[in-house]
Residue, then its C-alpha position, 0 to 999 in steps of 0.5 A: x506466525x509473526x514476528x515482534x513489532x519493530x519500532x521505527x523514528x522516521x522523524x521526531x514526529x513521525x514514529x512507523x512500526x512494521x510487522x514481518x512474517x517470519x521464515x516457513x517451510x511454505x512461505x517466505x514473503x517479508x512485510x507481507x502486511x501494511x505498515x502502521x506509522x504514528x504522526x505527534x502532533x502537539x496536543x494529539x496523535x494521528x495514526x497512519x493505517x492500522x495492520x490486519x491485527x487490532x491487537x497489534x494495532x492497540x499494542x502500537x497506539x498504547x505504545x504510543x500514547x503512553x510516550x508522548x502522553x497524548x490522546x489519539x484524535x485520528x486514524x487515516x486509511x490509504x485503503x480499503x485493503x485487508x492489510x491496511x484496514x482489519x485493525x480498525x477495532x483499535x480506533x472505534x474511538x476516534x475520527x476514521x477519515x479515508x476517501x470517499x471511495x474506500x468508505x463506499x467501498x467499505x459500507x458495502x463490503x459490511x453489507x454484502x458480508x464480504x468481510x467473512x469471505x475475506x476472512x476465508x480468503x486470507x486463510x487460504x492465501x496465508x494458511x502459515x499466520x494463526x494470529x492473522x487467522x484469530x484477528x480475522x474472526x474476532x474483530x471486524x471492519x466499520x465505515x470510516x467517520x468521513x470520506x472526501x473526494x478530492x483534497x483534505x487538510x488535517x493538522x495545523x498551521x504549524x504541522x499541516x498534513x495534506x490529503x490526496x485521493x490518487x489512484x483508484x480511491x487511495x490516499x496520500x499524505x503529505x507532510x511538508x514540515x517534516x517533507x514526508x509522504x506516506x503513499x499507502x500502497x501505490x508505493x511498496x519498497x519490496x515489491x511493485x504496486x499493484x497499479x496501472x502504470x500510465x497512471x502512476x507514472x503521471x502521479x509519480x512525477x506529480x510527487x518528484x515535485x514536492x520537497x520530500x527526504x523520506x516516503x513511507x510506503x505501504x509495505x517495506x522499509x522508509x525509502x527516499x525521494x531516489x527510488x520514487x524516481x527509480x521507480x517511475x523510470x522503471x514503470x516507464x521502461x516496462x511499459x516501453x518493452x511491453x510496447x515493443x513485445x506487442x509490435x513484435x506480436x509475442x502472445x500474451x500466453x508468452x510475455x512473462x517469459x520475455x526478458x525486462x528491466x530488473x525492478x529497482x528493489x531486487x537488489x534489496x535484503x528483503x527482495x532476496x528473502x522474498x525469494x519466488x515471491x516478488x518474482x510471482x508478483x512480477x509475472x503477475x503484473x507483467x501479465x496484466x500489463x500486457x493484456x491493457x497495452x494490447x488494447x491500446x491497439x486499434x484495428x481499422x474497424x475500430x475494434x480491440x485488437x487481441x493477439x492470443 
């Protein structure tokens, strides 16, 4: 069961609504689901991400548009992932612009009709949340309008916004007049991404770069500059321990049992309300991690050397 919309002015320019899940007896995992953020530009609006609901995703775009009194002319995607995309019935009308990679990714999942095993997927992983249970079997996914590779440029002169595809075909956007960036869910405040940290790290110091006051993650409340740097010093600091365990030979079966840096959002509300889910996604990630710096090491016949 979800919780009421809540609306958020990260700037005069950029409105941000996130959904919740409320307390279970089976579940406690607050913004289990993607945000959705509004860009106002001065004759049209740009959405950012659109929930798994349709519903709510028109409830926020009517919302919207009914403030401003202005058209909606885009929705962007940061991903091809359920949370972000299942919305998209609420913007058939306008331009859908996602990187080449997510489009390709979902003409395919259409052809291959992954989206109904999506459907049971989600019911089995989230079987408290009827109303994502309704959105998945009445509305459906379609391909973006346009996919691009590498840069794009929406906007204005005046309020330019800068798209980048970074890991794996998820997109970024850059907003320089207002210095915001929207990272989609190679960033979330609640919990760490599910990325390859070398790689994100190296995107991270990338971003450290910009001139930015606020980043709107994929899942989580607005956070500042400061816990993009936390978190890349904590990427950063895993990745040393990992190193470390697997010079020491501790097996694999074995390493979520190791003792790690605490991940800079623990001490947030939202980290203590996740309770054993943050921590599952810890373990989960420590696990993965492992396995891919277990590879970097090479035995004298140049073959893959695994500990088990």
């Amino acid at each position: 069961m979800t919780t009421d919309l809540n609306y958020i002015e990260v700037t005069p320019n950029i409105n941000m609504t996130a959904m919740m899940t409320e307390e279970t007896k089976q579940l406690i995992r607050p913004y289990l689901y993607s945000n959705m953020s509004c860009i106002v530009l001065p004759e049209e609006l740009i959405f950012v991400d659109c929930g798994p609901h349709a519903d709510i995703a028109l409830k926020f775009r009517n919302y919207m548009e009914t403030q401003t009194k202005k058209k909606t002319s885009h929705l962007i995607l940061t991903s091809k992932s359920w949370d972000v995309i299942w919305g998209m019935d609420a913007f058939k009308d306008v331009t859908v612009v996602s990187s080449s990679a997510t489009k390709s990714g979902i003409r395919t999942n259409i052809k291959q009709g992954v989206d109904v095993s999506y459907r049971e997927w989600i019911t089995r992983q989230i079987p408290e949340d009827n109303k994502v249970h309704e959105s998945l079997m009445k509305y459906k996914i379609f391909v973006p309008t346009t996919g691009f590779s590498k840069n794009k440029r929406l906007g204005l002169d005046t309020y330019p916004l800068e798209l980048e595809v970074t890991l794996a075909g998820a997109l970024s956007i850059y907003c320089p007049s207002d210095k915001v960036l929207f990272t989609g869910n190679t960033i979330l405040s609640v919990s760490p991404p599910f990325v390859w940290p070398i790689t994100s790290v190296n995107l991270y110091r990338k971003w450290e770069e910009l001139e930015i006051d606020r980043i709107i993650p994929g899942r989580g409340p607005v956070v500042g500059k400061e816990y993009l740097i936390q978190i890349r010093r904590w990427m950063e600091a895993h990745l040393d321990r990992l190193r470390e365990y697997r010079d020491q030979g501790i097996p694999e079966r074995l390493i979520f049992k190791q003792e790690f840096p605490d991940h800079p959002g623990k001490s947030r509300k939202s980290w203590v309300e996740g309770g054993p889910y943050h921590t599952g996604v810890i373990e989960r990630l420590t696990q993965y991690w492992y396995k891919q710096i277990l590879k970097e090491v090479q035995q004298e016949e140049g073959d893959l050397m695994f500990i088990s």
